[in-house]
Every structure is written in C-alpha cells, then in structure tokens.
C-alpha positions as CSV (number, residue, x, y, z in Angstrom):
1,X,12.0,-7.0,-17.0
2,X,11.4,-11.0,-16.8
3,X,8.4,-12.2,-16.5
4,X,4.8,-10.6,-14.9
5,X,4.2,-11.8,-11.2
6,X,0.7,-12.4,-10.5
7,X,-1.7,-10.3,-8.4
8,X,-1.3,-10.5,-4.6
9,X,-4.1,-11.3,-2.0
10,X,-6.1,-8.4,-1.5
11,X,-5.4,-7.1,2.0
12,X,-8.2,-4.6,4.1
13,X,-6.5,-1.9,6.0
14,X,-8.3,-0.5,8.9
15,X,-7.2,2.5,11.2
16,X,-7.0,2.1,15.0
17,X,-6.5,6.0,14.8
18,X,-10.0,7.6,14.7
19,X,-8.5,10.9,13.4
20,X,-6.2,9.7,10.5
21,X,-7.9,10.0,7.0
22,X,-7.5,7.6,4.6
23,X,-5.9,9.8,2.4
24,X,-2.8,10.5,5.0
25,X,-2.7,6.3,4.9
26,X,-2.5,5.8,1.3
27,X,-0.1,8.5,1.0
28,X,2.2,6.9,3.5
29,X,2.3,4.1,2.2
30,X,3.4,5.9,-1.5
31,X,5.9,7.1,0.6
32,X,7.2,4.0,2.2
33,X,7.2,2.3,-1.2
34,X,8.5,4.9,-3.0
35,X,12.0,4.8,-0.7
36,X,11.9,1.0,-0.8
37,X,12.4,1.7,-4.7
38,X,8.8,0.4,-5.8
39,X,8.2,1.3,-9.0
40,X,5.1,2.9,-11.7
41,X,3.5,3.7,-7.8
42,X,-0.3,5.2,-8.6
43,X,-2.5,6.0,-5.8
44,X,-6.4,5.4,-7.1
45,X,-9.1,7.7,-5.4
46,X,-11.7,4.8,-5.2
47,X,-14.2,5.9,-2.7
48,X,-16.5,7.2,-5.5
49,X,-16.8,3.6,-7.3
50,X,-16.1,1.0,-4.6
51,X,-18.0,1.1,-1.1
52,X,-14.7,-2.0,-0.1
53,X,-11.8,1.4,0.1
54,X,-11.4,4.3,-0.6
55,X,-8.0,4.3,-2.2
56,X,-5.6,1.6,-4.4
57,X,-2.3,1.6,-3.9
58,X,-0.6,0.2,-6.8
59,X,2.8,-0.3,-7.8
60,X,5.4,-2.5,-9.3
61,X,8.6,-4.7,-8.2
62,X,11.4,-6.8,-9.6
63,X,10.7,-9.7,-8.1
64,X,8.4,-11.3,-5.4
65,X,10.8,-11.0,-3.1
66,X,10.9,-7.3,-3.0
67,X,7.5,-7.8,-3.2
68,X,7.0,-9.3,0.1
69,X,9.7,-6.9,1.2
70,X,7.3,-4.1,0.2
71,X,4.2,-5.2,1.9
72,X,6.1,-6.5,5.1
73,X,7.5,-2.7,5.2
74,X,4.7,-0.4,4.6
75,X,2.8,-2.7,7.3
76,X,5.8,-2.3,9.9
77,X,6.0,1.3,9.3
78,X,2.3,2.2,9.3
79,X,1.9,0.1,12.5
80,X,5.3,2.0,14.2
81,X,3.0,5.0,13.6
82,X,0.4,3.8,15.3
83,X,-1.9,2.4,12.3
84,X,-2.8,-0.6,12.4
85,X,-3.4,-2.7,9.0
C-alpha cells in the first residue's frame, strides 16, 4: 500500500423510490463495491447520531482511479435500478 488518498466530497443520496429503505440502498451499494474489489467495506448505521443519513458507506481502494471507478459504478448501477443519487 503506497500512500493514503485523502477523503472525497461528501455526496447526499436521495431516493426517487418512495418504497426503498435506506437500508436496501446502502447494502447495494456494499454490494456493488464489494464486486468492483473495494476493500475493508463497513456499512455504519448512522441514523441514531446524525439527522444528515442514516448509513456510511465506507471502504478502501488502490488508487484514486478505482476510486472514481467506484463512485461512478455504484451511481450507474443504483440509478439502472431506478434510484436516483
């Protein structure tokens, strides 16, 4: 491992779909990243400490490039299925 890549912008995700939980979003997107080889992925239950999300996502990555590739994925995906970030 080289050296530590600083944090990223914070994003806000927001669900067109009335019915899907933010729980089913957060896992999806430990799915997603999980395939596209992310690594030390830990999903944070949030909700009780922040009123900004309910759930972290956070993981690690190689390089800056995958991480771009990362976020560019899980937003492709999640919008395929029909939620909007």
């Amino acid at each position: 491992m080289g050296s530590t890549i600083g944090p990223l912008p914070i994003q806000t995700y927001t669900s067109f779909m009335p019915n899907t939980e933010p729980i089913k979003i957060a896992q999806r997107a430990v799915e997603i990243a999980s395939d596209m080889q992310a690594s030390n992925i830990v999903l944070l239950d949030i909700k009780n400490i922040a009123s900004f999300a309910d759930y972290f996502v956070v993981l690690s990555a190689d390089s800056m490039r995958q991480i771009n590739a990362l976020v560019d994925d899980i937003n492709l995906q999640l919008k395929q299925e029909g939620i909007r970030i």
